[in-house]
C-alpha positions as a Markdown table, in Angstrom:
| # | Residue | x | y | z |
|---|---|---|---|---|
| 1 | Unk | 27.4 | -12.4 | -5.2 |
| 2 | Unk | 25.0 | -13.0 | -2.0 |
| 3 | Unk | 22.1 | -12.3 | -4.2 |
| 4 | Unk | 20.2 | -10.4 | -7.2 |
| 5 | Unk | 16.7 | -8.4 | -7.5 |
| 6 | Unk | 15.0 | -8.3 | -11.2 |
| 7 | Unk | 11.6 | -6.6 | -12.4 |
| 8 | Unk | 10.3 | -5.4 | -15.2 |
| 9 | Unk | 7.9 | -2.9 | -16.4 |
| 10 | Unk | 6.6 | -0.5 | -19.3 |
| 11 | Unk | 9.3 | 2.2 | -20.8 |
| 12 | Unk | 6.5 | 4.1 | -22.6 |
| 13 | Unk | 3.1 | 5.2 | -21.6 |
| 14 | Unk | -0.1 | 5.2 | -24.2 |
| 15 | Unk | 1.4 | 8.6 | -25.6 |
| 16 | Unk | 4.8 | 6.7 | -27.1 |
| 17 | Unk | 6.9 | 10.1 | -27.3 |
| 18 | Unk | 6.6 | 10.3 | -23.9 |
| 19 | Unk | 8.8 | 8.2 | -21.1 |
| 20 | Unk | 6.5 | 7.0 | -18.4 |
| 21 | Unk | 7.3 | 8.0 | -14.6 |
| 22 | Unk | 7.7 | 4.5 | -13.2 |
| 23 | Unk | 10.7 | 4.3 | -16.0 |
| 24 | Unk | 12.6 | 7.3 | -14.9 |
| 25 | Unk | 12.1 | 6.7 | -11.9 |
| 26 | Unk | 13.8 | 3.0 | -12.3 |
| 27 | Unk | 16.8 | 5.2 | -13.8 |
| 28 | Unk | 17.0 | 7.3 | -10.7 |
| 29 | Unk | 16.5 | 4.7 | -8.4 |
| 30 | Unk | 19.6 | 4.2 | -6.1 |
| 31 | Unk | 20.2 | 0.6 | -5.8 |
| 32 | Unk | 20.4 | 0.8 | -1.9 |
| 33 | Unk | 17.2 | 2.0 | -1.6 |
| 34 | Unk | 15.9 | -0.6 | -4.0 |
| 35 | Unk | 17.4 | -3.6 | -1.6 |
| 36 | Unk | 15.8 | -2.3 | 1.8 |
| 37 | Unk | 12.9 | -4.3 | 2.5 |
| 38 | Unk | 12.1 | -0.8 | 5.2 |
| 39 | Unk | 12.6 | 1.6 | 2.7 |
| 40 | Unk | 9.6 | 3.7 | 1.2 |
| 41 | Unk | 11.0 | 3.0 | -2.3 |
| 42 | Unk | 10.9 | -0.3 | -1.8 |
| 43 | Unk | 7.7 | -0.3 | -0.3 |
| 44 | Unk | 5.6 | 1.9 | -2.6 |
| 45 | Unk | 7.5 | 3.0 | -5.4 |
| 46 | Unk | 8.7 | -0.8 | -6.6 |
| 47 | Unk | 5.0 | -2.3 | -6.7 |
| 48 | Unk | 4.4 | 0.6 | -9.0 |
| 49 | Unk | 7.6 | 0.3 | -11.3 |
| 50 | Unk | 7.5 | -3.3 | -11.7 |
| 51 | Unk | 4.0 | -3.8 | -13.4 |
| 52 | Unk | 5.2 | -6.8 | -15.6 |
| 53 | Unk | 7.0 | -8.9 | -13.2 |
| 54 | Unk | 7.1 | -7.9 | -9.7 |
| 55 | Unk | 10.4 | -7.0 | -7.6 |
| 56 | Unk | 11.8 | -10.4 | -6.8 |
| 57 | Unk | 14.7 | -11.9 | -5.5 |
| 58 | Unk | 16.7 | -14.4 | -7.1 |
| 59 | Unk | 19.2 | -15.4 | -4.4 |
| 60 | Unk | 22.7 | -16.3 | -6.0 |
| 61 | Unk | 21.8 | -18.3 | -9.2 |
| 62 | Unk | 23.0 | -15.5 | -12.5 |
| 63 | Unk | 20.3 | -17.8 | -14.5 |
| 64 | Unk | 16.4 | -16.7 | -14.3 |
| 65 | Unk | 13.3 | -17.5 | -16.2 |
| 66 | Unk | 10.6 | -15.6 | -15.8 |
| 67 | Unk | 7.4 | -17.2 | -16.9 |
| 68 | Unk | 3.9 | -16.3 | -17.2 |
| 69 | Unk | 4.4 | -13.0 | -18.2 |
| 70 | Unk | 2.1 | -10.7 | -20.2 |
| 71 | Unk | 3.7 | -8.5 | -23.1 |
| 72 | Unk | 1.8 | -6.2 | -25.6 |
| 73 | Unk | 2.9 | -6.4 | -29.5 |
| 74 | Unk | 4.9 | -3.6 | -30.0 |
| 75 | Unk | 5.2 | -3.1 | -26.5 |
| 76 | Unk | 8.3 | -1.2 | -25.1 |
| 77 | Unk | 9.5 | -2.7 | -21.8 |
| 78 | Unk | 12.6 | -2.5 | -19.4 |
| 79 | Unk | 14.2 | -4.6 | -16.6 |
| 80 | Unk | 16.0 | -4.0 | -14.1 |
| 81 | Unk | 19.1 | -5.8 | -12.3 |
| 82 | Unk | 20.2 | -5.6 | -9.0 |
| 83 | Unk | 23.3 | -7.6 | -8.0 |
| 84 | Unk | 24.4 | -7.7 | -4.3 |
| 85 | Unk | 27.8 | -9.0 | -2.8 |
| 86 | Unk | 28.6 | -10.7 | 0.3 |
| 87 | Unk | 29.6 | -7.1 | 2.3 |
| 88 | Unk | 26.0 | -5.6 | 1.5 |
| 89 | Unk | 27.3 | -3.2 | -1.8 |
| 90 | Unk | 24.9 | -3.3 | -5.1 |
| 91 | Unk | 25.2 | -2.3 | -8.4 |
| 92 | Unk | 22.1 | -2.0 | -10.6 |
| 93 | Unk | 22.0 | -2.3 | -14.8 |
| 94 | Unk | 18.7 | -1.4 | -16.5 |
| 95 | Unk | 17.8 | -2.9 | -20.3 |
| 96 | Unk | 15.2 | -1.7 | -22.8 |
| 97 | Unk | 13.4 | -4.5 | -25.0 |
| 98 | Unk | 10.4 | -4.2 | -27.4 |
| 99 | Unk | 8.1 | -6.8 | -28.2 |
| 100 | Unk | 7.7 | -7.8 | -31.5 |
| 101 | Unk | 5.0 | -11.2 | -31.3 |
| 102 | Unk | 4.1 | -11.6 | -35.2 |
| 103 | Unk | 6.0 | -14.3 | -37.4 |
| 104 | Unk | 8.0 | -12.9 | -40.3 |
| 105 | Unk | 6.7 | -13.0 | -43.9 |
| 106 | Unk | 7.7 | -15.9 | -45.8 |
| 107 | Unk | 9.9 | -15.9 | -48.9 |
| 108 | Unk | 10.8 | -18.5 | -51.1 |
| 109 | Unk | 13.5 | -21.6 | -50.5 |
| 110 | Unk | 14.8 | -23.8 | -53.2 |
| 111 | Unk | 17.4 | -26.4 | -53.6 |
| 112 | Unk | 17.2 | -26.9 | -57.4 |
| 113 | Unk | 18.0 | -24.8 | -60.4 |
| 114 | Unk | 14.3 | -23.3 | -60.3 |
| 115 | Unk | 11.9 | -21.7 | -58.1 |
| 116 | Unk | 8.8 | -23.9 | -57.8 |
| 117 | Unk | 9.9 | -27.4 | -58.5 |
| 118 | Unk | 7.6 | -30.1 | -56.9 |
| 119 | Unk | 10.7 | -32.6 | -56.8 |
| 120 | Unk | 14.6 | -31.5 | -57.2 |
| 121 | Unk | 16.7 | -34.4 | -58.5 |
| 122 | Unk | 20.8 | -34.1 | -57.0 |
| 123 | Unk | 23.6 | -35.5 | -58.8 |
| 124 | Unk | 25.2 | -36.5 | -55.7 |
| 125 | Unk | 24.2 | -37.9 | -52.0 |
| 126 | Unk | 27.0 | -36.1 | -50.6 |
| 127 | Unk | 25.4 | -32.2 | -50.3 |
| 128 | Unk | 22.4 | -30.3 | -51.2 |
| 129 | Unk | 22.2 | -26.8 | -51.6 |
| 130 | Unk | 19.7 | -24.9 | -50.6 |
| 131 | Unk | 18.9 | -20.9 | -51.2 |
| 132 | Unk | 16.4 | -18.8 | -50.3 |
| 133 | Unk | 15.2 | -14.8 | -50.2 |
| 134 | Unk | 12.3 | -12.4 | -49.8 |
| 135 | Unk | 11.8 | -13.2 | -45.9 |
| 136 | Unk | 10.9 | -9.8 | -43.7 |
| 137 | Unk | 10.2 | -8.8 | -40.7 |
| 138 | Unk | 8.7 | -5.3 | -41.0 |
| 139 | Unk | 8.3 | -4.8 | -36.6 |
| 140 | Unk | 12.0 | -5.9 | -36.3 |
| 141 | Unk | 13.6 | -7.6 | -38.8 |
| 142 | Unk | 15.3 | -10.7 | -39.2 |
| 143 | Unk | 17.8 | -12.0 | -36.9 |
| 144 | Unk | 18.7 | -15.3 | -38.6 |
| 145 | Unk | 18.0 | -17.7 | -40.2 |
| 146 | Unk | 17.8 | -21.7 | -39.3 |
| 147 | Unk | 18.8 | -24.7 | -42.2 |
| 148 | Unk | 18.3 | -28.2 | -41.6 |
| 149 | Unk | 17.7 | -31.6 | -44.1 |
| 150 | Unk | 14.9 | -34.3 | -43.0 |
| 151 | Unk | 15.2 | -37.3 | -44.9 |
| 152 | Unk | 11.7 | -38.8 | -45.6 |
| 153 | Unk | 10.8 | -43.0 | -45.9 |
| 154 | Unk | 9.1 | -42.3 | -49.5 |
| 155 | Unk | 7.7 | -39.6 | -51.8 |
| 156 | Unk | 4.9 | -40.7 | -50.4 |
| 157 | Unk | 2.4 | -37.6 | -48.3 |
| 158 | Unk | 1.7 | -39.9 | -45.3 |
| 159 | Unk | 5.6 | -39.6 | -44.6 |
| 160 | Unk | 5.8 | -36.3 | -44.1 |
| 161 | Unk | 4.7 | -36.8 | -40.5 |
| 162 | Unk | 7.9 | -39.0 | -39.9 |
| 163 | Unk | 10.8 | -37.3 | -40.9 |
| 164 | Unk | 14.6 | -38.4 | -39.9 |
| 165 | Unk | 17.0 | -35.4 | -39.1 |
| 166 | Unk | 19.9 | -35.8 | -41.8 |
| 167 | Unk | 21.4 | -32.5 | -40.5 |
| 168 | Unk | 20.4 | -31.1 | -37.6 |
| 169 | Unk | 19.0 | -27.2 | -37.5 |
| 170 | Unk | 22.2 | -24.8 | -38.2 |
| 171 | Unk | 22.1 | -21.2 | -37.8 |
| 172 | Unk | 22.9 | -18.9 | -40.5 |
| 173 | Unk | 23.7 | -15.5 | -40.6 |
| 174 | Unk | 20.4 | -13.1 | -41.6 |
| 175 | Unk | 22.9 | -11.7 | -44.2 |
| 176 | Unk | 23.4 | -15.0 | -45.8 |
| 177 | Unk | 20.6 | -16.2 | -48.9 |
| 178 | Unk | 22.0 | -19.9 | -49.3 |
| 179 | Unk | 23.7 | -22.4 | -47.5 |
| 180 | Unk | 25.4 | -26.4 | -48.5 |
| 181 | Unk | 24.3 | -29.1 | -46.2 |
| 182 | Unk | 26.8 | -32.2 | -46.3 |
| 183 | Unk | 24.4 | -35.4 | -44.5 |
């Protein structure tokens, strides 16, 4: 590839039933016309698609973050990829994303035979496990969930601030409820 374009902008107006122009107009879009520096799309119609992030060029890297960008809560957005190779021929792909920027309710965890034990005694140093339930996400549910074990100096409050990792953060399946961690 000699190069790729990327911008993004809103898929719904105020009136959420209702597409906006500037995203069917994305769809329509032929990705020629969305290269040419002299074209009137380019010129006009891309400042006015691209409300989030501005058409930009990326050169050859297939990596890009863009930063400093502004998304509503329940905002429903769409980018849109332009990929050119060496002889001048594009091909554009388009992506719809929501926003979803509250945390998800907490549940409960436990690594002992009851829910709210101050302290859990083990048996054995050589796993712990740990359950949990009753997490939500009502905007867009949960993805996944992350385990890890922190080994602490004491008992003592003041060393909760310096934890040692014991096992390191392990993703987990948003179907799973428990998980055993072997230090």
């Amino acid at each position: 590839m000699r190069m790729f374009m990327v911008g993004i902008g809103h898929v719904t107006s105020t009136d959420r039933r209702r597409r906006t122009t500037a995203h069917q107009d994305a769809q329509d879009l032929n990705c020629k016309d969305m290269i040419d520096e002299n074209s009137e799309v380019y010129q006009t119609m891309l400042p006015e698609i691209f409300d989030v992030m501005s058409w930009t060029m990326i050169e050859k890297d297939t990596f890009f973050k863009a930063e400093n960008l502004t998304f509503a809560h329940d905002g429903e957005y769409f980018v849109v990829v332009v990929g050119v190779d060496e002889a001048g021929e594009c091909e554009k792909t388009m992506s719809e994303f929501e926003v979803d920027l509250t945390d998800p309710v907490e549940g409960y965890m436990r690594t002992g035979p009851l829910l709210g034990q101050e302290m859990v005694y083990s048996r054995t140093d050589e796993k712990i496990d740990v359950f949990w339930g009753n997490y939500s996400d009502p905007e867009s549910g949960i993805d996944h969930y992350e385990v890890g074990l922190f080994k602490a100096a004491s008992c003592a409050v003041e060393d909760d601030d310096s934890l040692a990792v014991e096992v390191d953060w392990i993703i987990v399946n948003s179907t799973y409820r428990s998980n055993t961690l072997m230090p």
